[in-house]
SEDOSE-159879 format. One line per 10 residues: number of its first residue (from 1); their letters; for each residue x, y, z of N, C-alpha, C, O. Coordinates in Angstrom, 3 decimals, decimal comma, m for minus. Each point is the difference from the previous one (the first is absolute). Example, Ala and Ser with C-alpha at 12.3 -4.5 7.8 and 13.67 -1.06 7.14 Angstrom:
BEGIN
1) AS) 13,190 m5,690 7,800 m0,890 1,190 0,000 0,900 1,200 0,000 1,036 m0,019 0,665; m1,386 1,069 m1,385 0,820 1,190 0,060 m0,770 1,090 0,730 0,509 1,108 0,169
This chain:
BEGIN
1) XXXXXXXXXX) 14,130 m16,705 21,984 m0,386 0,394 m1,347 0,738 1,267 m0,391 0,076 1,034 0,662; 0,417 m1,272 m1,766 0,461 1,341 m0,868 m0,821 1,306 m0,162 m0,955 m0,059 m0,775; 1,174 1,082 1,329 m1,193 0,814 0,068 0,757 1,130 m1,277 m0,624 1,058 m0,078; 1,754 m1,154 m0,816 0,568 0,905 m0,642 m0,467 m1,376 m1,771 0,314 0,236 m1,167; m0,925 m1,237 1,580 m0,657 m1,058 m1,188 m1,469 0,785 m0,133 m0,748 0,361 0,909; 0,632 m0,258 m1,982 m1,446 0,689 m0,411 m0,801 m1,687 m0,601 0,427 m1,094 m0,366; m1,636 1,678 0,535 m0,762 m1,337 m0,298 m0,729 0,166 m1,272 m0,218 1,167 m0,328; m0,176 m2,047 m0,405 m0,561 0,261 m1,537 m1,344 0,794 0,277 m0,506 0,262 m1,091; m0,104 0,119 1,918 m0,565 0,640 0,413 0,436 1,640 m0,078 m0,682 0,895 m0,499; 1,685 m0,793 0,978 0,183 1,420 0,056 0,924 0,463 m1,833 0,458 m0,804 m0,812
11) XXXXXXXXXX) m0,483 2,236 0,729 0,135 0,496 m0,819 1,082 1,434 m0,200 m0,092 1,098 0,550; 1,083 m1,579 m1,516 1,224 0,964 0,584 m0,268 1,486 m1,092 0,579 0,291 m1,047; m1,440 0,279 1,625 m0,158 1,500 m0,685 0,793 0,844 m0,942 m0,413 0,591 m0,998; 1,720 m0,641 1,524 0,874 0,593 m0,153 0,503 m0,577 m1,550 0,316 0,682 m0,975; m0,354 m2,156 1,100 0,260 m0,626 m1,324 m0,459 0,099 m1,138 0,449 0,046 m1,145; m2,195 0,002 2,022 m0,984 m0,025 m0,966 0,059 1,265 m0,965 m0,017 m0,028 m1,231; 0,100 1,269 2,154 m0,092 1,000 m0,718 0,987 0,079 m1,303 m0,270 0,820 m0,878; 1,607 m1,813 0,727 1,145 0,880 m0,613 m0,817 m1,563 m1,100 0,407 m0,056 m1,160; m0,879 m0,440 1,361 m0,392 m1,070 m0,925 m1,274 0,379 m1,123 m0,144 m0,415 m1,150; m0,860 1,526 2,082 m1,016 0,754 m0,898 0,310 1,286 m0,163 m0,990 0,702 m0,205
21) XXXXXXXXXX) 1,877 m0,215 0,220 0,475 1,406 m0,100 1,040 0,252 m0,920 m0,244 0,556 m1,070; 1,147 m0,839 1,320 1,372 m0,358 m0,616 0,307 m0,884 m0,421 1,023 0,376 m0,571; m1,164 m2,008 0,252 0,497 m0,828 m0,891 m0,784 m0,429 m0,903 m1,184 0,317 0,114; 1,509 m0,982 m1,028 m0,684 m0,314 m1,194 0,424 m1,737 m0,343 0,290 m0,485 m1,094; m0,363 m0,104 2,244 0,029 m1,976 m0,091 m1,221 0,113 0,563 m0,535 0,549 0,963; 0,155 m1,544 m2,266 m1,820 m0,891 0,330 0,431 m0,872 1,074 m0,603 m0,289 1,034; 1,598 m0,037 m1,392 0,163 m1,199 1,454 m0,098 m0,140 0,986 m0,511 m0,944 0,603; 1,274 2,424 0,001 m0,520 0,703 1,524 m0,869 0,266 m0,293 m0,852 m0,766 0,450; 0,381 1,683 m1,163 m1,631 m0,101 0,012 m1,231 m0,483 0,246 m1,116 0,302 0,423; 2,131 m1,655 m1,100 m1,556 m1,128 0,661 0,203 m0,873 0,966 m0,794 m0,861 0,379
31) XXXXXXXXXX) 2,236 1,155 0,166 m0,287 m0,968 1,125 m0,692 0,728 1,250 m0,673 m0,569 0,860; 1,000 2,093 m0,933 m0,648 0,434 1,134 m1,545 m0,096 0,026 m0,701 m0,005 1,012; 0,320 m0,064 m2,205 m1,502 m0,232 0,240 m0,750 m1,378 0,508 m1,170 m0,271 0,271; 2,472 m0,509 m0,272 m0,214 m1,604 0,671 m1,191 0,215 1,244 m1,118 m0,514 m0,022; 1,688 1,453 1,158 m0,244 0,278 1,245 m1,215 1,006 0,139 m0,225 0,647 1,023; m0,530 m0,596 m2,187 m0,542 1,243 0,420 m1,776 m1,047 m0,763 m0,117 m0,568 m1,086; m0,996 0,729 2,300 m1,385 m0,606 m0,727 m0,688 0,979 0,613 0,544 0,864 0,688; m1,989 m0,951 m0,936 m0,775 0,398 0,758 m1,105 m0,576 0,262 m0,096 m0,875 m0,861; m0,816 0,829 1,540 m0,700 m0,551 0,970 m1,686 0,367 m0,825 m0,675 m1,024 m0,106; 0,061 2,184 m0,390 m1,148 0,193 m0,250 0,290 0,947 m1,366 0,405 1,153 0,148
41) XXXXXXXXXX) m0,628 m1,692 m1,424 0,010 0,456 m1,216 m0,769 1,210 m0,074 0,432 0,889 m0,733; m1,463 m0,711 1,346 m1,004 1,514 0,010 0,971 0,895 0,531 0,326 0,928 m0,740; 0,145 m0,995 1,732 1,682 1,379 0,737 0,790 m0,130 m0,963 0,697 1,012 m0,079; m0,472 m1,700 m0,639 0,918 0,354 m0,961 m0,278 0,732 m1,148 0,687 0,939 m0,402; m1,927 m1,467 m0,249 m0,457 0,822 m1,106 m0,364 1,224 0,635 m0,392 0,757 m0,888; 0,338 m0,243 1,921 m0,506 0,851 0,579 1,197 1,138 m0,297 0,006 0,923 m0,814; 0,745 m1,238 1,539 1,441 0,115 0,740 0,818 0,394 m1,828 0,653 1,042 m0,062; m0,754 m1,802 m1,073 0,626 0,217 m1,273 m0,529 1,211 m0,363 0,663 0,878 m0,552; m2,167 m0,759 0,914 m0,848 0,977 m0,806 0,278 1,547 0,536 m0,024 0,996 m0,722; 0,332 m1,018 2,348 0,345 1,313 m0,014 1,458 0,386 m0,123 0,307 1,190 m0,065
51) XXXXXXXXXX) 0,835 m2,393 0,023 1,582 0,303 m0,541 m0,287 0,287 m1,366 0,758 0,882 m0,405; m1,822 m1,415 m0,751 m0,109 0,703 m1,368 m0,524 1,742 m0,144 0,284 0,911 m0,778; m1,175 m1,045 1,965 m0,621 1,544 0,040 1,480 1,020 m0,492 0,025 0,413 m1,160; 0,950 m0,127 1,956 0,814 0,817 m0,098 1,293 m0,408 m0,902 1,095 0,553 0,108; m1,407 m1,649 m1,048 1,195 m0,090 m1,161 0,172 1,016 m0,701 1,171 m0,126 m0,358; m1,533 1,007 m0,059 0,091 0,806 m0,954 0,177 1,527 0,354 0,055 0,910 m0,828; 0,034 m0,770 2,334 0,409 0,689 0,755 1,688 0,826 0,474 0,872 m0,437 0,751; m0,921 1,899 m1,639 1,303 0,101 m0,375 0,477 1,151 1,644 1,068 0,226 0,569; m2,035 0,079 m0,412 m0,316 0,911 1,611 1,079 m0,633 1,266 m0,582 m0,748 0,785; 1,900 0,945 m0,543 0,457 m0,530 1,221 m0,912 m0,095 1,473 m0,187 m0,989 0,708
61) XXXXXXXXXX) m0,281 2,342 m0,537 m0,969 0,256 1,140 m1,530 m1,310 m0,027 m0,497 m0,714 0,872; 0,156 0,974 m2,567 m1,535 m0,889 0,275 0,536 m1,363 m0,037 m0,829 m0,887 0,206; 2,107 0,513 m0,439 0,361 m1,198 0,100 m0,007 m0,903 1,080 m0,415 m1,118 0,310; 1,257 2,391 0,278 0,134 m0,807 1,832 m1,502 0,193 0,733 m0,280 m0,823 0,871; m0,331 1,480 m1,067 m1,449 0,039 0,730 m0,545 m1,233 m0,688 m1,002 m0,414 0,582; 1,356 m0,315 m1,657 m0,939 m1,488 m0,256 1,062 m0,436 0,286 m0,388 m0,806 0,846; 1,877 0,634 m0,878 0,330 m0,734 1,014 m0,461 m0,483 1,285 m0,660 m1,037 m0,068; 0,843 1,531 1,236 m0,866 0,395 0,708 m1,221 m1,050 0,475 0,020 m0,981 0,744; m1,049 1,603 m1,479 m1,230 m0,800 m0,634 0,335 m1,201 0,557 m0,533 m0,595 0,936; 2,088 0,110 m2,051 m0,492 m1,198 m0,132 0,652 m1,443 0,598 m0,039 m1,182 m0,341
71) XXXXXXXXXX) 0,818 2,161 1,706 0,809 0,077 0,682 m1,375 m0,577 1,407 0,119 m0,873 0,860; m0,911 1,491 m1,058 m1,138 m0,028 1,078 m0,797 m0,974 m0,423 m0,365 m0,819 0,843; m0,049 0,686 m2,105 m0,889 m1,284 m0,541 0,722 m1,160 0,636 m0,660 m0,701 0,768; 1,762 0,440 m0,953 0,902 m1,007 m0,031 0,397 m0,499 1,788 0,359 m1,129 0,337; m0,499 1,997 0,336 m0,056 m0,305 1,544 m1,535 m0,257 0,422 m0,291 m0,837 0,854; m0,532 1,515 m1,428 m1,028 m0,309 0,363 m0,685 m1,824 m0,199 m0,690 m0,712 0,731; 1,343 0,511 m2,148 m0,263 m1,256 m0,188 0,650 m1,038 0,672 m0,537 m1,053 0,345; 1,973 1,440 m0,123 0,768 m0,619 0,888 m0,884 m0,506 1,420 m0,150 m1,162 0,375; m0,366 2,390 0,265 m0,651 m0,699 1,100 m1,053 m0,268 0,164 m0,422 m0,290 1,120; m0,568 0,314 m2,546 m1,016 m0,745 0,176 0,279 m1,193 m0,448 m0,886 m0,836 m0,180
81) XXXXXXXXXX) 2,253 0,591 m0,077 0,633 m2,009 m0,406 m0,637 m0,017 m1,492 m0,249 m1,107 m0,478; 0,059 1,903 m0,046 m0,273 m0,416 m1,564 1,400 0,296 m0,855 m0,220 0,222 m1,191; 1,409 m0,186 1,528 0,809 m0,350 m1,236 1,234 m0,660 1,243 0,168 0,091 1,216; 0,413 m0,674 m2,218 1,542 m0,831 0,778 1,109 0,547 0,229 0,634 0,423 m0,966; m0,085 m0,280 2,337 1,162 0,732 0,206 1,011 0,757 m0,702 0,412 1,154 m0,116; m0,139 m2,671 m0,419 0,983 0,417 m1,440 m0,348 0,545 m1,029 0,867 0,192 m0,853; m2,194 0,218 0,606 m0,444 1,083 m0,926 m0,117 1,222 0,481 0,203 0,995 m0,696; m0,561 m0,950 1,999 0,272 1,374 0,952 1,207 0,601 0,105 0,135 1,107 m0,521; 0,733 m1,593 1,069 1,263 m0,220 0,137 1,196 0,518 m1,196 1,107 0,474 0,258; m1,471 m0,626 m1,096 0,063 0,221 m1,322 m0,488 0,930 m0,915 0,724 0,326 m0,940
91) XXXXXXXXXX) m1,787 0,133 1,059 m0,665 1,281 m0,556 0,159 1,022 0,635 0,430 1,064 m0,445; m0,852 m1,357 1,830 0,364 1,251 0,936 1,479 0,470 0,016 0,310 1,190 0,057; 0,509 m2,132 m0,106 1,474 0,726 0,224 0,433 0,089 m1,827 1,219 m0,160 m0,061; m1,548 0,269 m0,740 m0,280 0,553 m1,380 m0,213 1,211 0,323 0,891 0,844 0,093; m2,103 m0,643 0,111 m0,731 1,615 0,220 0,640 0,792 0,924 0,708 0,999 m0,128; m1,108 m1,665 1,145 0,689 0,720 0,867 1,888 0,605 0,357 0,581 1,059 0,237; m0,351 m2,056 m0,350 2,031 m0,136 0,016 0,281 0,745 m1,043 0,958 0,740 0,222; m1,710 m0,569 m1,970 0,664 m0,149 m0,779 m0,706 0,979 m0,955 0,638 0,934 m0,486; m1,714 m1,092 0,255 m0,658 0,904 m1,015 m0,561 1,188 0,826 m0,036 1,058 m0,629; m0,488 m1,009 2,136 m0,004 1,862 0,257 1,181 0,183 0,534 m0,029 0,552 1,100
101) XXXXXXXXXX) 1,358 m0,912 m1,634 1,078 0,661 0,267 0,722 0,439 m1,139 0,901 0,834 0,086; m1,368 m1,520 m1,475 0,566 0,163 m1,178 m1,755 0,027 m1,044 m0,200 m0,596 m1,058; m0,814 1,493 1,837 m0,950 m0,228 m1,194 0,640 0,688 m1,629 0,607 1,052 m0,202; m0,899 m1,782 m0,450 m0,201 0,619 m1,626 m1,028 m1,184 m0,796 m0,499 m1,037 0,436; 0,441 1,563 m1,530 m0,731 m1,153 m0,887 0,434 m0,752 m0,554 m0,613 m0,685 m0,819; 2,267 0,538 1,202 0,916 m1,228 m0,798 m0,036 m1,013 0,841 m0,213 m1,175 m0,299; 0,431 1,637 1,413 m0,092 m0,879 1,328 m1,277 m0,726 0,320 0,007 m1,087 0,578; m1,359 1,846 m1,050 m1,389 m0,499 0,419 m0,364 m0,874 m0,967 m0,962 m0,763 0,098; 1,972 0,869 m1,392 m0,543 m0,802 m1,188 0,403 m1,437 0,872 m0,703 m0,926 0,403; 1,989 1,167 m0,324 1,029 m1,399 0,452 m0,916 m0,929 0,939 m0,148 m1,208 m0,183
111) XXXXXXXXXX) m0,529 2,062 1,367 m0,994 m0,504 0,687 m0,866 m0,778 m0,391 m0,210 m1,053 0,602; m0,323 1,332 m1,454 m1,124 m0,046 m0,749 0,476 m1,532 m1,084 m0,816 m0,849 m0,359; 1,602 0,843 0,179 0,543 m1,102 m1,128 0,308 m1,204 1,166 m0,005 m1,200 m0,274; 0,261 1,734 1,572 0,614 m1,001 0,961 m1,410 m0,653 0,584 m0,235 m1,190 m0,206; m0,691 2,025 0,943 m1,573 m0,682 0,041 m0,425 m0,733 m0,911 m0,622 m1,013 0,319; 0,828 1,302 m1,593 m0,830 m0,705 m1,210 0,614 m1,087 0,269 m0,880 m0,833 0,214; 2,222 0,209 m0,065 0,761 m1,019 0,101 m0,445 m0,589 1,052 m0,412 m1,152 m0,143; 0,381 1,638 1,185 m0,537 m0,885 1,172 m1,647 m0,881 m0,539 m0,230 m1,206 0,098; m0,805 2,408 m0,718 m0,715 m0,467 0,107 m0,175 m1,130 m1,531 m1,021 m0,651 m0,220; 1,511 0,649 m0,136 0,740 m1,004 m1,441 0,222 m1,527 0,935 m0,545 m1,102 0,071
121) XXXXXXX) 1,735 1,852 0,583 0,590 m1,246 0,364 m1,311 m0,965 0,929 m0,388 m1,152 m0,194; 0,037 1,980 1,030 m1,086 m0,787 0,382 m0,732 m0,371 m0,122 m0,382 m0,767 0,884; m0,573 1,002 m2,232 m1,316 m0,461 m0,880 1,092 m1,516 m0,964 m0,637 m0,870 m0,595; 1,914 0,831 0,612 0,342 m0,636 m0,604 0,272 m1,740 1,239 0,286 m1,183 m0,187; m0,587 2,028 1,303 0,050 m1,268 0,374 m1,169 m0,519 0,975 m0,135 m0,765 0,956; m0,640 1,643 m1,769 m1,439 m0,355 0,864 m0,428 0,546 1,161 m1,106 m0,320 0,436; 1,767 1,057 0,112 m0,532 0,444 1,421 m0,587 1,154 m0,239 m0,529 0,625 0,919
């Protein structure tokens, strides 16, 4: 087996980021959200409600401390098996890789427009 073949399972971060950060095609846009569900709708609304807490948040410092946050929500759920890899996988290396290394509020908006999409995309197909 090809161990340098990634499986639709896994998720290329690096891409992702320049796809919610830096480009402006819906197309990439939505295909990356192909790969991404989750498992228990309550962690998610959960999980949206405290990434909205700090939208409006112009503070670099109070930024990354709800980063952070939500950085810990998001593992925690991970191993109690209430959300799907590829939503882990995916948020976490967002936050983590990408927004407490570049917090601002242009960047947290972008975030923020990229969750809504996930969770769009997925009420749109029922799960």
């Amino acid at each position: 087996m090809n161990q340098n073949r990634r499986t639709n399972e896994e998720l290329d971060i690096e891409e992702l980021k320049k796809v919610v950060f830096e480009e402006d095609d819906p197309e990439k846009f939505l295909e990356k959200l192909k790969g991404i569900k989750f498992e228990k709708k309550t962690q998610l609304r959960k999980f949206f409600s405290e990434v909205k807490k700090a939208e409006e948040e112009a503070d670099t410092e109070k930024l990354k401390k709800h980063i952070a946050r939500l950085i810990i929500m998001l593992k925690y759920a991970k191993n109690k098996g209430n959300i799907d890899n590829n939503f882990y996988t995916c948020m976490n290396g967002l936050l983590e890789n990408y927004l407490m290394k570049n917090p601002s509020k242009e960047n947290y908006e972008k975030f923020i427009e990229f969750l809504e999409g996930v969770i769009a995309f997925n009420a749109e197909k029922g799960e």
